[in-house]
N, C-alpha and C positions, 0 to 999 in steps of 0.2 A: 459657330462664328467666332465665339472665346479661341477655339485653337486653333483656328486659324491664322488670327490677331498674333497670339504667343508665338506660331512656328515661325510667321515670317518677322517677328522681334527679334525672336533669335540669329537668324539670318544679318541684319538690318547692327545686331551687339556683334554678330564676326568682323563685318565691317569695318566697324569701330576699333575690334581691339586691335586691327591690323594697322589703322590710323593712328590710332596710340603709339603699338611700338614703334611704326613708322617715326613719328613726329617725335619720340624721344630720345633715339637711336642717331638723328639726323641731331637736333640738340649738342646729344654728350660726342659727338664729330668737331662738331664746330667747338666745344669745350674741349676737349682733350685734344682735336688734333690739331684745329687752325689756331685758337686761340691761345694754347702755349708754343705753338713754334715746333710742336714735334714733330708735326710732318705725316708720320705715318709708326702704325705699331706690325713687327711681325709677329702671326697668330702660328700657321703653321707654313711650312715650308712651302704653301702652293698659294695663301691666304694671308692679305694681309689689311689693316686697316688702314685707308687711305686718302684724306678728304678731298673732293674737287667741286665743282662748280660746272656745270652743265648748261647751258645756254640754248640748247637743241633738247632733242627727243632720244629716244634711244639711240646709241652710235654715237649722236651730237648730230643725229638729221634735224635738219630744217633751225637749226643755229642761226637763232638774232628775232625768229619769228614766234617770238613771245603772245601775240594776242589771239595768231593762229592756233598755238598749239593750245592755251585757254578756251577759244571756242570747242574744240575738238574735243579736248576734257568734259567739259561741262554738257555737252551732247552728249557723250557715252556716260557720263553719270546720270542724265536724266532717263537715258535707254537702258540703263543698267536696275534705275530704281524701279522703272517700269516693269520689267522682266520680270523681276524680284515678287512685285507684289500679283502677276500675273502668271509665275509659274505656278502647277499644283506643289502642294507641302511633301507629298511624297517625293518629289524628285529630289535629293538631298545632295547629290552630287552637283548634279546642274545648280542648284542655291547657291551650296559651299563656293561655286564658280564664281558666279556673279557676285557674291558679296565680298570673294577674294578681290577679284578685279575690282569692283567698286570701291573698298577701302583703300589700294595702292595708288589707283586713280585719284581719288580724293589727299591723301598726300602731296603728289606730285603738282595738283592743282594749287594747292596750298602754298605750297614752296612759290614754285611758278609766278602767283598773285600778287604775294606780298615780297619775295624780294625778286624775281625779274631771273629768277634762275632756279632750276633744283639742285638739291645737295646730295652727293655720293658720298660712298664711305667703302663697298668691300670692292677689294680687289682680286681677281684670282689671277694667277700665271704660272709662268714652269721656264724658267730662267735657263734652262741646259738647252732648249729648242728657242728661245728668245719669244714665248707667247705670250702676251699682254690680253685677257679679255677684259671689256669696255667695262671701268668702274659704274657701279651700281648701287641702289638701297634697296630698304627693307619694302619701299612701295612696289620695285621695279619686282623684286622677288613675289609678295602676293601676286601682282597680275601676271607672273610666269607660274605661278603655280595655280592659279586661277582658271587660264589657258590652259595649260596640263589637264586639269580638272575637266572641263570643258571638254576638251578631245576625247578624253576617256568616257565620260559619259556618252557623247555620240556615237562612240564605237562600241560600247555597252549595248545602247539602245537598239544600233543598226543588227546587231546577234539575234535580239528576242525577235 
């Protein structure tokens, strides 16, 4: 029962540390980039730091409908902690999944809550074709790699 307890702690600290980075990441944005006026930093030629403000969902779907997309949050966090404590410990992939998704989600909650919007920072594009993809963070990144994760283990599972 003890390892049980610990596997899914572990689980439950990924979370977390992706809420961390998430949440400090989004921070040193608002300090460095809104707050002195810079704007944006170039990292590499296809990457750049860029703060904005999101009012929507991924895209900027569903823009203005702030308590909607809080319901929907807080539903898949309560379906995510479920899962969590309900998958077996052996599945480490499928956990790593959910605890991904769970900590990006719980950022974007966060933001969402307390100020009425979330906050982006990476940019990527490729200025010779004119392609802008939809700024992002570090929450939006775990629940894409979380999903990643997720797919791979079903295709995993569906082989054996």
């Amino acid at each position: 029962m003890l390892n049980q307890v610990v596997s899914k702690g572990f689980w439950f600290a990924v979370a977390l540390v992706w809420l961390v980075v998430d949440l400090w990441s989004k921070q040193w944005a608002v300090d460095t980039l809104k707050e002195t006026g810079l704007g944006n930093i170039d990292v590499l030629p296809v990457l750049r730091w860029l703060y904005a403000e999101n009012h929507g969902a991924a895209f900027s779907l569903l823009s203005g409908q702030r308590w909607l997309l809080l319901l929907i949050g807080v539903v898949a966090t309560v379906m995510l902690l479920v899962l969590i404590v309900k998958t077996p410990k052996k599945e480490y992939l499928t956990l790593f999944a959910y605890a991904s998704i769970l900590g990006g989600a719980v950022g974007n909650i966060y933001d969402r809550y307390t100020l009425g919007y979330v906050r982006d920072m990476i940019s990527v594009y490729y200025e010779p074709i004119n392609f802008y993809f939809a700024i992002f963070n570090v929450a939006d990144m775990a629940i894409s790699i979380g999903v990643g994760a997720m797919l791979l283990s079903w295709l995993l599972e569906r082989r054996r």
